[in-house]
Every structure is written in structure tokens, then in C-alpha cells.
N, C-alpha and C positions, 0 to 999 in steps of 0.2 A: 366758601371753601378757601383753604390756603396757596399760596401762589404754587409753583411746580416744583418749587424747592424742597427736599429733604429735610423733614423735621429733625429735633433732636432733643431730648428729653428733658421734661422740667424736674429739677430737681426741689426737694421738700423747705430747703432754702432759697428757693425762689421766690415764694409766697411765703407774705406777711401776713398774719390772719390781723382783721380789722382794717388792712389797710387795701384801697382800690387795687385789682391786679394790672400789673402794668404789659398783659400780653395776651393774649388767643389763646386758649388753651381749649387743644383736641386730644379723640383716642388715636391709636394705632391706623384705622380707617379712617383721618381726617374729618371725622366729625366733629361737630363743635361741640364742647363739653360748656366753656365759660370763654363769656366774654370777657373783652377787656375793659376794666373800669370795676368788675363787679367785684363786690366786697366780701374777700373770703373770714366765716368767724367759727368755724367750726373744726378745730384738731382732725374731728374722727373725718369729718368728710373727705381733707386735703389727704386721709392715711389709706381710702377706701379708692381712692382716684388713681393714687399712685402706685397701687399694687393693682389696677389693671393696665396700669398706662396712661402718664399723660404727658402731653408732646404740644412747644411750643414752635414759632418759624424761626429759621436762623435770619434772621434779620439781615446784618452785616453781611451775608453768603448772596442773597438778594441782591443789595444794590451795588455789590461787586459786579454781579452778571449784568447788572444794566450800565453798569460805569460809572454808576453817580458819586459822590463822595462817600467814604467811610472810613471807619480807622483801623481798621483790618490791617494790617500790615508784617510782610515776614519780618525774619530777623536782622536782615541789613538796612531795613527801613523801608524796600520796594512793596507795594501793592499786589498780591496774589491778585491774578487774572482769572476768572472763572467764567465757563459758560454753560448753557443747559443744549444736549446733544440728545440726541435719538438714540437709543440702545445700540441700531446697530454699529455706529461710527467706533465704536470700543473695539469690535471687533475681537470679540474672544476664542482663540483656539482651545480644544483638547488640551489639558496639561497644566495650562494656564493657571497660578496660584493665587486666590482670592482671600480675604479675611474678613471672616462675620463680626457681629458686636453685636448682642440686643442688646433691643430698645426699650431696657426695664432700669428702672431709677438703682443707681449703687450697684451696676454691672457696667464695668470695666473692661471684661475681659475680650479677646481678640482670639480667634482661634483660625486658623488656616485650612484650609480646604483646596482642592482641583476641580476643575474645570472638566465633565464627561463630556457633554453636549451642549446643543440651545435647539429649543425646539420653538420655531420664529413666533411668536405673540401669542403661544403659551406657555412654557415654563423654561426653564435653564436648572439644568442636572447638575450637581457638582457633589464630589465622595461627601459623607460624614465628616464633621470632625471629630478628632480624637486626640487624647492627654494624655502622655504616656505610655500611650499605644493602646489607651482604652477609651472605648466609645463615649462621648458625651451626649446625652439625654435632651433633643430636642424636640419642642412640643409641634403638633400640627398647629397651622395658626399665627405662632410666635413670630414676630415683626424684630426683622435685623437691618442694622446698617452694613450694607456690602458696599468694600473697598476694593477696586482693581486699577492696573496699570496698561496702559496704552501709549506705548514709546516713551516722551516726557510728560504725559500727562497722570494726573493722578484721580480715579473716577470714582465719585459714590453714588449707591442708592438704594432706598428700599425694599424690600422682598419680604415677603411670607413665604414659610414653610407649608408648603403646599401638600404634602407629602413627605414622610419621612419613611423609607423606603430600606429592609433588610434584607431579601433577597433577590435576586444571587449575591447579593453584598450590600453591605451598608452604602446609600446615597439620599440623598434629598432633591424633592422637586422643588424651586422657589418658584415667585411667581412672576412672571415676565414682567421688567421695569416697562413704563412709557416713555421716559425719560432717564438718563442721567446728569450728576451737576461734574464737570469736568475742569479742573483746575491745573495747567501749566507749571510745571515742579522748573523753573530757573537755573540753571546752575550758580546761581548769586545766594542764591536761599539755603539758609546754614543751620544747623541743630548744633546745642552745645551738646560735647560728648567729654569720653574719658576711656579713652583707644592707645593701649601701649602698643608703639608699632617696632618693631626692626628698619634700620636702614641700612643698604647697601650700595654699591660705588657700582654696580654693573646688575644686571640680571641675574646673574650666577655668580656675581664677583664675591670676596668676604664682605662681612659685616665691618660699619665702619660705627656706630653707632647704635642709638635708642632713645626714644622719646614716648610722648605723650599726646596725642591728637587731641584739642581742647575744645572744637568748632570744627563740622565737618560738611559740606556741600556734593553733592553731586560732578563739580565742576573741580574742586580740591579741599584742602583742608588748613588749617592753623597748628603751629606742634609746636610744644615744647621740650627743649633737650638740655642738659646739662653740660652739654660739649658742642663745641660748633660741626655741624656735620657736614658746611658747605658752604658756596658763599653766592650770592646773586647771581642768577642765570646758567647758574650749575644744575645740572638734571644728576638727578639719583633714583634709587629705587626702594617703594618702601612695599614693607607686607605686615598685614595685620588683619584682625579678624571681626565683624561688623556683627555685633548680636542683637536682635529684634525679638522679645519674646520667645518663641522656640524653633525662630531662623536664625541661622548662623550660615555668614558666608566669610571665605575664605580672599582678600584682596591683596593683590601683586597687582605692583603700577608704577610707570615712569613718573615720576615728578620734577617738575623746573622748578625752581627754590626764584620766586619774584621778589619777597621783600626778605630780608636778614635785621634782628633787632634786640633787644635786652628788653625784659619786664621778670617784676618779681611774680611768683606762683601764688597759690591759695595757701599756704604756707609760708608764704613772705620770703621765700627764698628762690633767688635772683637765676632766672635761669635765659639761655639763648632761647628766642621766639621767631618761629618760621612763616611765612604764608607759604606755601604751594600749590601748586598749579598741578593736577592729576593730568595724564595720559587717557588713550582711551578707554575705557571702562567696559568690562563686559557686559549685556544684560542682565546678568542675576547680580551683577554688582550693582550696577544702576539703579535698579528694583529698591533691593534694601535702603540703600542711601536713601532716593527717595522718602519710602516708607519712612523713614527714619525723621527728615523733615517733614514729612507730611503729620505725622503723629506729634509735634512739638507745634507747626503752626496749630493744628487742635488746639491745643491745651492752652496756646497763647490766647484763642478765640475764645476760649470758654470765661 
């Protein structure tokens, strides 16, 4: 069996046909499908496997949790911190917003969902998702990676669709984790963005300016502007708007302007370059941002 960690999907360019596999490869239910070593030579087989599911260990997410070396690393260079937590330490309320992914090769998507209930070590209730304001079609059975938030932490895990459940309303039952893998969102851990913000000299005060957010943190952000809006250890106020798939949140925040600097753009044209330092942040700001790094270390890990 595989360690307690969260699989995550082999994709059909993972596997070399002919050559040794260099990993574990199980289904949805962590069974062993193929070992590692064993020599895939068959097209149809690797096509048969992967349209029911098949799911390798994240390696790297592993010996983060035990602390041993690996090259994992956010975008400022520090090491994501992860550990494997008890379901209940999440501590999920009513209302609470969560985001599915299956766990099927060449699915992408992320859809949102709340939080109705948790019914303790057997399932957790959460509405349907829906696109556009219209239901999306999930199977009983089907195996998702569920992402939630827990103050700075950022938590995944496994679940089946236990139940897909229409009346009195669209919800689904998942099926209660044992575990999840719980990772420390830093406020040093930066996603590149491209966030035209407003700046302003007060809270209510006029607009003094406008930029560009190029790198953005839970903790602050990088911008560039065409005009200098401020100078070292000048607090201003910026407002811009934080989009993640089909969240969109709305951010007003103090900012202290730490470093002031010149670099040219992605256009080679020479613009003023901010660091700042963000204010406190509400929760549903916070959320996003995260989210927002947390889906970029992804990508960096894959």
C-alpha cells in the first residue's frame, strides 16, 4: 500500500512504453496496478489504465512531511512545510468554500463548492458544483482531490462521491478523509501575477496613480508603475481585484512601499518597481491569495 499521502495522477507522458516504469502505479482505491521497474510495451494497455484511473505517490510531498531533503521549493527559494493532520484539525464550518479537481488524466478543472455539514467518520456534505449557474454531472464513485483552508494553512485530500444527492437540493455526500496533507501558505511564498491595481494617498483619499502587481504574496506584493507613487516607508493604499477561476475578490489594503527601484518590463520598457508590504488582510482576501500560491506551487511541483 502507499504511504498516507494523497496521490496524484499519472499522466500518459509519464510512461515510456519499453522502457522500466520508474514508479508505483495504482487505481483510485490504492491498489497496485504495476510495479515499479515493470516494463510497459503495450499503447492500448497504458489507454485502458488511464481512462479508469491511474495514480502515482507524490514523492516530493512525502519527504517534505518527514523533513528529509528535496527540491520542492516555493518561489522565493524556501521549502513548503507540510504535514499529515487528522481530519478533524481542519476544522470545517458550514459555508466554508472548498474546490474539487478529479482525479482523471487531462482534467484540470477546479470547481467550488460549500461546506453543509460533517457527519464525524462518515461523510462530509458539501452543495453540488455548478458552471454558470448550471449543475455539473458527478459520477457516484468518482475520486476528487479536495482543497480547503485552515487559517494559513492550505489542506488536501481525497474523497469519493459517495452520494450525489438532488433532493430537496442539489448536494453530494464525500467520503470521510483519514487523513489530510496540510501545508503552511508563508507569507514569503509569492505567485507571479498581472493585477492592475489603483493607488491611493488615503483610504478615501484621490487617486495618485496605477500600476501593475507582477508577484503577489499573501504578506504583499511587487508592482510596477510608470510614475513613482511613493518613496520608502511611505504607506499608501492600493485596491484591485484578485481572480481565481470563477472567484473573484475585491482587495483594499494599506501598504508601506519597503524597497523603491527601476527595472525594465516585459516590454523592455523602463518602468518604477515597488515591493510592498500589505496591511492586514481580510479572510476572504487571504483565502484567494493563498489559493492563488498554492495552485502555482502545484504547477511548479508537477
Amino acid at each position: 500500500m502507499p504511504d498516507d499521502q494523497f496521490l496524484v495522477p499519472v499522466r500518459k507522458a509519464d510512461i515510456e512504453l519499453g522502457k522500466p516504469l520508474p514508479f508505483a502505479a495504482y487505481d483510485a482505491e490504492r491498489n497496485l496496478l504495476l510495479n515499479r521497474g515493470v516494463i510497459v510495451s503495450s499503447a492500448q494497455q497504458v489507454d485502458v489504465l488511464l481512462q479508469k484511473g491511474l495514480f502515482r505517490e507524490r514523492v516530493r510531498s512525502v519527504s517534505a512531511v518527514r523533513g528529509e531533503a528535496t527540491d520542492e521549493k516555493s518561489p522565493d527559494g524556501a521549502k513548503p512545510q507540510g504535514e499529515t493532520l487528522g481530519f478533524d484539525a481542519v476544522k470545517l464550518m458550514p459555508g466554508d468554500t472548498l474546490q474539487l479537481q478529479p482525479l482523471l488524466e487531462g482534467q484540470t478543472e477546479r470547481f467550488s463548492v460549500q461546506v453543509i455539514g460533517v457527519m464525524k467518520g462518515k461523510s462530509l456534505l458539501v452543495t453540488a458544483p455548478l458552471v454558470d449557474g448550471k449543475l455539473i454531472f458527478v459520477r457516484d464513485g468518482q475520486t476528487y482531490l479536495v482543497r480547503a483552508f485552515s487559517g494559513l494553512n492550505v489542506c488536501a485530500f481525497k474523497a469519493r462521491i459517495l452520494k450525489s444527492q438532488l433532493q430537496p437540493f442539489p448536494y453530494l455526500h464525500l467520503s470521510y478523509p483519514d487523513s489530510v496533507q496540510a501545508m503552511r501558505i508563508r507569507k514569503t511564498m509569492r505567485a507571479p501575477a498581472s493585477i492592475i491595481v489603483a493607488v491611493h494617498e488615503a483610504e478615501v483619499g484621490r487617486q495618485v496613480g496605477a500600476g501593475k502587481i507582477i508577484d503577489l504574496s499573501v504578506g504583499g506584493a511587487r508592482m510596477f508603475s510608470p510614475s513613482k507613487i511613493g518613496d520608502k516607508d511611505q504607506t499608501i493604499w492600493l485596491s484591485f481585484k484578485v481572480l481565481l477561476g470563477d472567484m473573484e475578490e475585491y482587495v483594499k489594503t494599506p501598504a508601506v512601499i519597503r524597497t523603491v527601484g527601476e527595472e525594465d518590463d516585459e516590454q523592455g520598457k523602463r518602468m518604477h518597481v515597488f515591493g510592498l508590504q500589505f496591511g492586514e488582510l481580510a479572510q476572504s482576501q487571504r483565502l484567494i491569495i493563498m489559493n492563488l500560491v498554492y495552485q502555482h506551487l502545484l504547477k511548479e511541483d508537477a
